[in-house]
Wavefront OBJ file of the C-alpha trace (Angstrom):
o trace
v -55.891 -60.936 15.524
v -53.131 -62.432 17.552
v -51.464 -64.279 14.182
v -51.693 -60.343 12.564
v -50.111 -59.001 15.213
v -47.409 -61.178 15.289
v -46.511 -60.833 11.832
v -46.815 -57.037 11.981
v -44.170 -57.381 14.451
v -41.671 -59.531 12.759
v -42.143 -57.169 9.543
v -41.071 -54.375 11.715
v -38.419 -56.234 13.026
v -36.674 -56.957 9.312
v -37.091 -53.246 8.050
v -35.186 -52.585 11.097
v -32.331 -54.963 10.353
v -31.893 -53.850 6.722
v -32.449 -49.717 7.487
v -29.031 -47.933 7.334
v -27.266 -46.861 10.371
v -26.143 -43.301 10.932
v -22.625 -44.564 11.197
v -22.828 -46.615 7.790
v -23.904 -43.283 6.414
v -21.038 -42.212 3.950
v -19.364 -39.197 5.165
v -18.059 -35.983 2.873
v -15.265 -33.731 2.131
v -15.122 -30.385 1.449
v -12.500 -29.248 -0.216
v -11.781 -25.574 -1.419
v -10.152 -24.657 -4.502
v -8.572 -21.590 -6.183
v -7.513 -20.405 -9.921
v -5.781 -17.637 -11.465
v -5.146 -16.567 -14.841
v -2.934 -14.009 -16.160
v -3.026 -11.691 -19.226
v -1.557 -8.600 -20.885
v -4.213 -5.868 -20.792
v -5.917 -4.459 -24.083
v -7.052 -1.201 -22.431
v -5.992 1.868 -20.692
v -8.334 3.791 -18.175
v -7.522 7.516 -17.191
v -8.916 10.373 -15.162
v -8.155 13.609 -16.432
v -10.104 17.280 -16.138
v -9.321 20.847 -15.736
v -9.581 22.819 -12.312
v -10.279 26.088 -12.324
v -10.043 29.115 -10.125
v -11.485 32.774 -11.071
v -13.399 35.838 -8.455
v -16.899 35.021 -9.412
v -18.202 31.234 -10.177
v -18.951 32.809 -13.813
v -15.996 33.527 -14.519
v -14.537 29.995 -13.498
v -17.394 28.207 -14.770
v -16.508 30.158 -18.406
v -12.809 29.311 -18.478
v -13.053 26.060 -17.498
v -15.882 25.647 -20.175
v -13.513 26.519 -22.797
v -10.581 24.796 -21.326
v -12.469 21.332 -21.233
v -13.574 21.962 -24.729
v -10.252 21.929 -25.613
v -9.794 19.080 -23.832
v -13.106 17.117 -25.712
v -11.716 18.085 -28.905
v -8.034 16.564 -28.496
v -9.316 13.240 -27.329
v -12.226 13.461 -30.658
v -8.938 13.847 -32.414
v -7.003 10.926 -30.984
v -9.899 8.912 -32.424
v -11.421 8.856 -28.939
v -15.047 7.981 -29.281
v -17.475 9.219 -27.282
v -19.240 6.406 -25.579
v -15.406 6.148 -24.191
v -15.919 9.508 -22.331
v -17.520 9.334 -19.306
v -18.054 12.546 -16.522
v -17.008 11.756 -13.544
v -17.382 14.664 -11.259
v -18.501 18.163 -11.750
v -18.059 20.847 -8.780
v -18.393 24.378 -7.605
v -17.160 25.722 -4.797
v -16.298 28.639 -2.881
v -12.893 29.507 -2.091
v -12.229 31.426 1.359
v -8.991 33.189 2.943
v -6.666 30.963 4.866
v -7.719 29.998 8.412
v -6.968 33.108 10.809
v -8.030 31.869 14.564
v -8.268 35.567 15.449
v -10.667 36.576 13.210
v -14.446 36.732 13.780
v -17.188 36.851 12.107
v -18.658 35.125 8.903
v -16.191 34.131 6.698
v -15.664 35.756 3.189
v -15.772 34.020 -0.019
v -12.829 35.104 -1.888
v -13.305 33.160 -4.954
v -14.436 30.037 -6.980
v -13.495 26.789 -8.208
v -14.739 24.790 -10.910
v -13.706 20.945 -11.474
v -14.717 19.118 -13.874
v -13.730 15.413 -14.607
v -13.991 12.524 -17.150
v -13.266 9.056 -17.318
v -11.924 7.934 -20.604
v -11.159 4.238 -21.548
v -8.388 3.974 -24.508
v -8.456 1.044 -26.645
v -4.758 0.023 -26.760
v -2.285 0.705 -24.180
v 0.381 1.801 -25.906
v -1.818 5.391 -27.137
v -1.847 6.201 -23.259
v 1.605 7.851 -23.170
v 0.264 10.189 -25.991
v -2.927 10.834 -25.172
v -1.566 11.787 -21.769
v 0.593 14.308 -22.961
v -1.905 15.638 -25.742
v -4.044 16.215 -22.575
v -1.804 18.303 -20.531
v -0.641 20.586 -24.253
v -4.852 21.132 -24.506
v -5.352 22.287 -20.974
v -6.007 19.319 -18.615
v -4.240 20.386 -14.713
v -5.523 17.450 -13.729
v -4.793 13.953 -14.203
v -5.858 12.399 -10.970
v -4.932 8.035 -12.012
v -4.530 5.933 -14.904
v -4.386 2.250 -15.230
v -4.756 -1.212 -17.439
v -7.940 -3.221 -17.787
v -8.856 -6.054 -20.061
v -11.923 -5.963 -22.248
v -13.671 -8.879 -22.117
v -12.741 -11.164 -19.389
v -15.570 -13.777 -19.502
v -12.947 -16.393 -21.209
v -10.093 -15.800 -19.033
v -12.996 -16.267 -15.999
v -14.160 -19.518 -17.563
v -10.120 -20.407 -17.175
v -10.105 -19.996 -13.763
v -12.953 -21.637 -12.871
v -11.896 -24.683 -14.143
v -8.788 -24.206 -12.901
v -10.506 -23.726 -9.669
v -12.315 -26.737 -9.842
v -9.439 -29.019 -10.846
v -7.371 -27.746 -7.869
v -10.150 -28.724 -5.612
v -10.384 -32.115 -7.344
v -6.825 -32.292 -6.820
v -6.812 -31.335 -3.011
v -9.506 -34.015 -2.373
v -7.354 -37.057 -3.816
v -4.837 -36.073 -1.692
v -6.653 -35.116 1.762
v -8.682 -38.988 0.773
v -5.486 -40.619 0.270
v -3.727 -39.534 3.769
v -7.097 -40.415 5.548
v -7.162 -44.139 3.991
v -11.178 -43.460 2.417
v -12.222 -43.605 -0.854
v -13.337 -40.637 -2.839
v -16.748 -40.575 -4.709
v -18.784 -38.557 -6.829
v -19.133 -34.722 -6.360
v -22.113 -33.613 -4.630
v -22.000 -29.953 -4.795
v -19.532 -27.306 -6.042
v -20.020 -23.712 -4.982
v -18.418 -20.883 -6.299
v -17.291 -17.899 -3.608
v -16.849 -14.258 -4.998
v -14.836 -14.236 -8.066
v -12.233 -11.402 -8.797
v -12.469 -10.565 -12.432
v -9.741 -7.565 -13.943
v -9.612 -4.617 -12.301
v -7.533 -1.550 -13.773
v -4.882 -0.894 -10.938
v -4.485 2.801 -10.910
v -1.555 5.104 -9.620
v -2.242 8.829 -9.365
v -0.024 10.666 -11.562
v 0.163 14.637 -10.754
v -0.320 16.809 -14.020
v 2.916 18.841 -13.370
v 4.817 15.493 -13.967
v 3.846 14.628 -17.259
v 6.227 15.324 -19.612
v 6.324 14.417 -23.192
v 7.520 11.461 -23.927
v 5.860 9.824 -21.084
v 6.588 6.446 -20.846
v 3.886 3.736 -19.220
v 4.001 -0.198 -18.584
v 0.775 -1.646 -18.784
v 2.506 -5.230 -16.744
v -0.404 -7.871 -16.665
v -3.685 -8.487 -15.284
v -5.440 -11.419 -12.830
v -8.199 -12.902 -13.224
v -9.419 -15.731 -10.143
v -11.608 -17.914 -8.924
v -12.362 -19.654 -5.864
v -14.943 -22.248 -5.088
v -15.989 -25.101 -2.804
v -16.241 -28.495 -3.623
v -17.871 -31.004 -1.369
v -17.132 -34.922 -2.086
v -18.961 -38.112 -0.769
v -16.590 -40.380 0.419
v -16.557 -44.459 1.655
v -14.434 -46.396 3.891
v -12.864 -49.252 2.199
l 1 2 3 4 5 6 7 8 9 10 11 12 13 14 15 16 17 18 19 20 21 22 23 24 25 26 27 28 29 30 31 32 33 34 35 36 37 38 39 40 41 42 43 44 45 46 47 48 49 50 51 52 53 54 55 56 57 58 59 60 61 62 63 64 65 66 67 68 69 70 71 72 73 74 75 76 77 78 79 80 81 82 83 84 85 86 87 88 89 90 91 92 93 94 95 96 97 98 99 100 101 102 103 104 105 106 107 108 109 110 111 112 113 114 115 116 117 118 119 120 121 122 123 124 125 126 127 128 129 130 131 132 133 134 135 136 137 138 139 140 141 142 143 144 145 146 147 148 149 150 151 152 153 154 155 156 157 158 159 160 161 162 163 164 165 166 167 168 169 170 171 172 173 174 175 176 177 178 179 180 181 182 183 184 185 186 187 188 189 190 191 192 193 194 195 196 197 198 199 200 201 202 203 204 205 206 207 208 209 210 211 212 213 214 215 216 217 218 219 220 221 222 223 224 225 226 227 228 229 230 231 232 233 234 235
């Protein structure tokens, strides 16, 4: 029993001596990393409708049935389709008297407003001009924004990502090489909330269309960020 515990004890002794240290551990870097890529949009987005305003919520309801009808049919004959035409909003509501601080008593309704709104997504840029102004001749009073997007943006994404990933790669070298370690493999990478295209809207006011109407659809952004963590080793 004595010899078995003694040689128990020296085995414990050499796993010990050969067990890695928490400061021989290697250490890592994280490193963040961000991409962008740019492109010409291949889309145009607008919001237009018609507003109307008539003594009973018939009345409005009718004329702004007919006016939007109008307004279906000249974007059917732009070549619109319809899985392009979205609603966006639909409201009634009553319309009362200016504020008077010296009245009382329940306020009267003095009329009605209809609204009614649609998203539409053109397929080239350059028809947005027109269509806006085809709009406004059919009976649209409202154009509330318009603005670029790009249609498929999954291989402009996959662009930033990698370049994403190769700017962290690139931050690491140099953060390793001002410390005096030695970079090694990748042990994670972790990607943070991408941006993908948005369409960047202005409003444009219906009374400020005017035919010609000239628009610049610019460029759109696509980015990425993510975090890249490194093991690293002393020399």
């Amino acid at each position: 029993m004595r010899r078995l515990s003694t040689s128990v004890a020296a085995l414990a002794l050499a796993l010990v001596a050969v067990a890695p240290t928490d400061a021989a551990a290697p250490g890592t870097l994280s490193v963040s990393g961000q991409g962008e890529v740019r492109a010409a949009p291949d889309q145009a987005v607008l919001s237009t409708g018609v507003t109307t305003t008539a003594p009973t919520a018939a009345a409005a309801l009718s004329e702004n049935a007919a006016k939007m009808n109008a307004v279906f049919a000249t974007l059917k004959r732009l070549g619109v389709p319809d899985k392009s035409i979205q609603t966006s909003n639909f409201m009634v509501s009553p319309q009362y008297p200016p504020y008077n601080a010296n009245e009382t008593g329940v306020q009267k309704i003095v009329g009605y407003q209809v609204s009614n709104q649609v998203s539409v997504t053109l397929d080239d840029p350059k028809k947005l001009g027109p269509t806006l102004d085809a709009l406004v001749a059919a009976g649209s009073n409202q154009i509330n924004s318009v603005g670029f997007a790009i249609r498929d943006s999954a291989g402009l994404m996959a662009k930033a990502r990698a370049a994403a990933v190769a700017d962290a790669i690139a931050r690491a070298h140099t953060y390793a090489a001002a410390a005096g370690v030695t970079l090694g493999p990748i042990l994670s990478i972790q990607e943070a909330e991408s941006e993908g295209p948005r369409p960047m809207y202005s409003v444009v006011g219906a009374a400020r269309v005017a035919a010609p109407t000239p628009t610049a659809p610019g460029e759109q952004s696509v980015s990425a960020n993510v975090t890249v963590v490194f093991s690293l080793s002393t020399p």
